[in-house]
Structure formats: C-alpha cells, structure tokens
Backbone as CSV, one residue per row, in Angstrom:
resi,resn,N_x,N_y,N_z,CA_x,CA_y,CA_z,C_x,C_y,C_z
1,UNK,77.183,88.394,92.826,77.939,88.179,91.613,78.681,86.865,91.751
2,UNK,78.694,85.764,90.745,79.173,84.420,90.890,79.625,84.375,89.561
3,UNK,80.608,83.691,89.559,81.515,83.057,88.425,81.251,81.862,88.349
4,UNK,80.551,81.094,86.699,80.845,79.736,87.047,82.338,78.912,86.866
5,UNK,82.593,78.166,87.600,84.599,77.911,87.501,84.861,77.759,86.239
6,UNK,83.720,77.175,84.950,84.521,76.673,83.912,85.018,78.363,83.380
7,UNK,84.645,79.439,83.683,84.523,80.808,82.750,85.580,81.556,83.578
8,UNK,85.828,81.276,84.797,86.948,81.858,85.602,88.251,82.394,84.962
9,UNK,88.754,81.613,84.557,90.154,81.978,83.880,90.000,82.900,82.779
10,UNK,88.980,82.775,82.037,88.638,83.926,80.604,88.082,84.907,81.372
11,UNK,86.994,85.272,82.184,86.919,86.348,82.897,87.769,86.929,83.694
12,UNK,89.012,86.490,84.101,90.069,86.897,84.872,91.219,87.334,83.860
13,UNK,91.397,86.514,82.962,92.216,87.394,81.756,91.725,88.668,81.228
14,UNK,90.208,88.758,80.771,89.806,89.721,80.391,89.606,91.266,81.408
15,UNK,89.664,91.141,82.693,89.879,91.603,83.376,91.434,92.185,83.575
16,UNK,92.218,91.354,83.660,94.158,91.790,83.988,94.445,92.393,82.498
17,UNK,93.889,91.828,80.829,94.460,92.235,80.142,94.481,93.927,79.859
18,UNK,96.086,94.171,79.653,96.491,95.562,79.332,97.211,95.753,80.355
19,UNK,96.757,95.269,81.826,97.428,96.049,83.200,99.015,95.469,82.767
20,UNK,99.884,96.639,83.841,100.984,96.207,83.758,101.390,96.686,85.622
21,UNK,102.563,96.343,85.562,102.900,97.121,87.356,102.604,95.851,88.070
22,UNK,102.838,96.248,89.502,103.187,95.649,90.856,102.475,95.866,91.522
23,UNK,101.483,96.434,91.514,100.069,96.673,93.202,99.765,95.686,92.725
24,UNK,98.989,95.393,93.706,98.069,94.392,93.877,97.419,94.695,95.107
25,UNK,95.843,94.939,94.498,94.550,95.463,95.367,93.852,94.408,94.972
26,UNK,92.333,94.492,96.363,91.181,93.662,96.635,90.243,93.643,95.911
27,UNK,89.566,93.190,95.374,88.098,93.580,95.138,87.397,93.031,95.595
28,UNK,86.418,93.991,95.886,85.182,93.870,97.072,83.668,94.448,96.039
29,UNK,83.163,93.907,96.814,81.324,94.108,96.488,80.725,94.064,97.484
30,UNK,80.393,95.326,97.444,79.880,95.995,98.577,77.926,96.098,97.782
31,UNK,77.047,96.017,98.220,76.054,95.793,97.686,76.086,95.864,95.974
32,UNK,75.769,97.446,95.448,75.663,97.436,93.949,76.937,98.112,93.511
33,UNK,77.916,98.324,94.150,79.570,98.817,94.076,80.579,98.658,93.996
34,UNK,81.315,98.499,93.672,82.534,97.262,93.762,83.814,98.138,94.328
35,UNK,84.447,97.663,95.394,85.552,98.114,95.922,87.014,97.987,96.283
36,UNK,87.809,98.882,95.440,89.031,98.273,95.220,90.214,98.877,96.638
37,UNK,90.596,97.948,96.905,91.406,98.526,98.378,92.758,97.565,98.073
38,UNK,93.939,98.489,97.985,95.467,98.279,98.775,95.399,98.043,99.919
39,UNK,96.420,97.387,100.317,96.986,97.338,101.896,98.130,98.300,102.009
40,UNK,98.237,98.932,102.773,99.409,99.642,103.354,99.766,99.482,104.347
41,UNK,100.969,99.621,104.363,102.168,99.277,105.874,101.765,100.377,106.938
42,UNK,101.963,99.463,108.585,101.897,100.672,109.354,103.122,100.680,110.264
C-alpha cells in the first residue's frame, strides 16, 4: 500500500475526520490486514 505525497494530506484527513480523544496508535500492514497497536507503559 503506497501513498502518492501529492494525496497524503487528503487521505490523512479523510482518515482522522470525526475522531476526537488522545490515543494515539500505529498502523501496521501486516500482509492483507492492517494493524492497529498502542504502546503501553511497563
């Protein structure tokens, strides 16, 4: 999966729009899956 840079920012808005809050998780692509992971304190 590739983004070309000029489309970055409109695909990244369209993505965040609606969210609200303070996490902030990864996303990962894992072959055909996409995987969202927090960090937590140890």
């Amino acid at each position: 999966f590739s983004i070309d840079p000029k489309d970055y920012w409109r695909f990244r808005k369209r993505l965040e729009e609606g969210l609200s809050g303070s996490k902030k998780v990864e996303l990962f692509r894992v072959g055909e899956r996409a995987i969202l992971a927090e960090r937590v304190n140890s």
